[in-house]
C-alpha positions in Angstrom: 98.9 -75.5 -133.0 97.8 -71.8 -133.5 94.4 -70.8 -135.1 96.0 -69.9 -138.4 97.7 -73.2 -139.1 94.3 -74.8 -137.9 92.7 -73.3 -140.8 94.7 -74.7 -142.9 94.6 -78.8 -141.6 92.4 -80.5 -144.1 88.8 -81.7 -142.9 89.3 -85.5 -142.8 86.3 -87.8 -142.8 86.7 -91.1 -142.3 84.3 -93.4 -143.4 83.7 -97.7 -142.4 81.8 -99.4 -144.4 80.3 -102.8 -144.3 78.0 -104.7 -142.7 79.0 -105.8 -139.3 76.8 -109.1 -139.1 78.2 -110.8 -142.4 82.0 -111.4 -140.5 84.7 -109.7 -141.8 82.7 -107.7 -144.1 82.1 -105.8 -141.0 86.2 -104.7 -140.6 85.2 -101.1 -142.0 82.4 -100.6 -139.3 84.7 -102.2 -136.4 87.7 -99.9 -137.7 85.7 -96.7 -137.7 84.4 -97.6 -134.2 87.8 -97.5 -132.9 89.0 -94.9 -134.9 85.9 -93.1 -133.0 86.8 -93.8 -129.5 90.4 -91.8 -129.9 88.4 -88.9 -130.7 90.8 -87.1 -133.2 90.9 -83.6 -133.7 89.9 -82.3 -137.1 88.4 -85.9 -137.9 85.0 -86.9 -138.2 84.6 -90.5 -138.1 81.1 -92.0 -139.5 79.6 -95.7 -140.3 77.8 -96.7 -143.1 76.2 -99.8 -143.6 75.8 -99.8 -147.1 77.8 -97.3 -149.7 77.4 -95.5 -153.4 74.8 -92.6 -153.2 75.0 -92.2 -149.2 78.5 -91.6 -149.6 78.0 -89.2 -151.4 75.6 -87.4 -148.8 78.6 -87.6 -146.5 81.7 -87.1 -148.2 80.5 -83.4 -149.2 82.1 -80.3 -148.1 85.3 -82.5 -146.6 88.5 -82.2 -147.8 89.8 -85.5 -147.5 88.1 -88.6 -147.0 89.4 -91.9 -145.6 86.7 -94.8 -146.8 87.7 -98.2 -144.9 86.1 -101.5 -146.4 86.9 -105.2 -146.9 87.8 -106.4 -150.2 88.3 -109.9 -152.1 91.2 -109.9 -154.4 92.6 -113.1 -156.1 95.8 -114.2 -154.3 95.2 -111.8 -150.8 96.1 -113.2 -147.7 93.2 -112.7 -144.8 94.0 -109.4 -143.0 96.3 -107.7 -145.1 95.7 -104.4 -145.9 96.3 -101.6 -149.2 95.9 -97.8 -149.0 94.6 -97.3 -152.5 93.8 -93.6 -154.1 90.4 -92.9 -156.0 91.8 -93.8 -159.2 92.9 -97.1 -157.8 89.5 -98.2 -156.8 88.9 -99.9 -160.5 91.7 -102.2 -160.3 90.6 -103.9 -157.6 88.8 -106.8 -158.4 85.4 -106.1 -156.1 84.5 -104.7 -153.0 84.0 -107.5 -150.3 79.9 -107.1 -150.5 77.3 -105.6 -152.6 76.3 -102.3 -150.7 74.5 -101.0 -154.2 76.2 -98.3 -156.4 80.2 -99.4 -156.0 82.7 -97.1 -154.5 84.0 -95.8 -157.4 80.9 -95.3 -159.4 79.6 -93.0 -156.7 82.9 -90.7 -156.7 82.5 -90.5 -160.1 79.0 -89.6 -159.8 79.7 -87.0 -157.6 82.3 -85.3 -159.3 80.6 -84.9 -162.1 77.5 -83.7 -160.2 78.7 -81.6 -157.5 82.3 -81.4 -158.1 82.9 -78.4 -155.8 81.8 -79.9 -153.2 83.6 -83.4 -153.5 87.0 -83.7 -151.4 90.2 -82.9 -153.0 91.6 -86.7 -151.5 90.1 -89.8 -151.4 91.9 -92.8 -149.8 90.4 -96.8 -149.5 92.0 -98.5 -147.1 91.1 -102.1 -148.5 91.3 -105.2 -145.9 91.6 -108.5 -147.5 88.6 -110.3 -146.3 88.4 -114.2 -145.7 84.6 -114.7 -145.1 82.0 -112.5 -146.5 79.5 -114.7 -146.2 78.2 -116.3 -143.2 75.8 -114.5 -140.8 78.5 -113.6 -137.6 79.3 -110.7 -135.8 82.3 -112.0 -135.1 85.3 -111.4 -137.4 87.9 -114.9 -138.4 91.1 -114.2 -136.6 93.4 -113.3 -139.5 91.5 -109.8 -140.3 90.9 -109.1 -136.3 94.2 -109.4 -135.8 94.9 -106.6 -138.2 93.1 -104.2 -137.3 95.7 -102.5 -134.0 98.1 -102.1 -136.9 95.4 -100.6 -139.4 94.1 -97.8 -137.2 97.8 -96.9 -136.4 98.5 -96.5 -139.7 95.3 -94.8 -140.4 96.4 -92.3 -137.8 99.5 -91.8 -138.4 99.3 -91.6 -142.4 96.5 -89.7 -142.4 95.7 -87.9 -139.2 99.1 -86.7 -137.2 100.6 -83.9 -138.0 104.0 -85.4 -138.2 
């Protein structure tokens, strides 16, 4: 890839969130940590623990951001997985945990706020969690199991360049 056509490639941040003690509400973190270790060029890949205003402090000056978190929805099946756009983020029925300000409420905060420095995409790439609950760093085997195929498809949806 030349210089010029490097300028152009968005800035991608992707972001997991969740915390990685309460089972599979950790998928985000445990995603993101993979997603880290193929060190992809033009992608910064960050974990966050909680979500709302501190996304906000990281989703600025990017041009595309990739937020990974579990979710509960009635009728999902353990592991599955949705790639859901900003405007998407209200019909889902919750996030998996309370992490403060929701997901959505913080986007909308920040576009209203600092809008020219909010990204042009945002993307949610919502795993169906089964337990949210219990204290575990493990993850039940359903949502594990899922997540080869979810950093593939986070890479090659939203990272290569093919």
């Amino acid at each position: 890839m030349d210089d010029s056509s490097r300028q152009h490639r968005p800035r991608t941040l992707i972001v997991g969130v969740g915390n990685p003690i309460l089972s599979d509400d950790g998928v985000g973190i445990h995603i993101a940590r993979r997603l880290n270790e193929l060190k992809l060029d033009q992608v910064d890949v960050e974990e966050l623990p909680a979500s709302g205003l501190e996304l906000l402090d990281l989703v600025l000056g990017y041009d595309r951001v990739i937020i990974i978190d579990a979710i509960v929805t009635d009728g999902g099946k353990p592991g599955e997985f949705h790639v859901l756009q900003e405007d998407s983020f209200e019909r889902t029925v919750h996030g998996a945990s309370p992490h403060g300000i929701n997901i959505a409420t913080a986007l909308a905060m920040g576009r209203k706020i600092v809008a020219d420095k909010m990204p042009e995409q945002v993307f949610f790439v919502a795993i169906e969690a089964e337990d949210i609950v219990n204290v575990s760093e493990s993850m039940t085997p359903p949502v594990a199991a899922a997540i080869p195929s979810i950093v593939d498809r986070i890479v090659s949806e939203f990272v290569s360049d093919d």
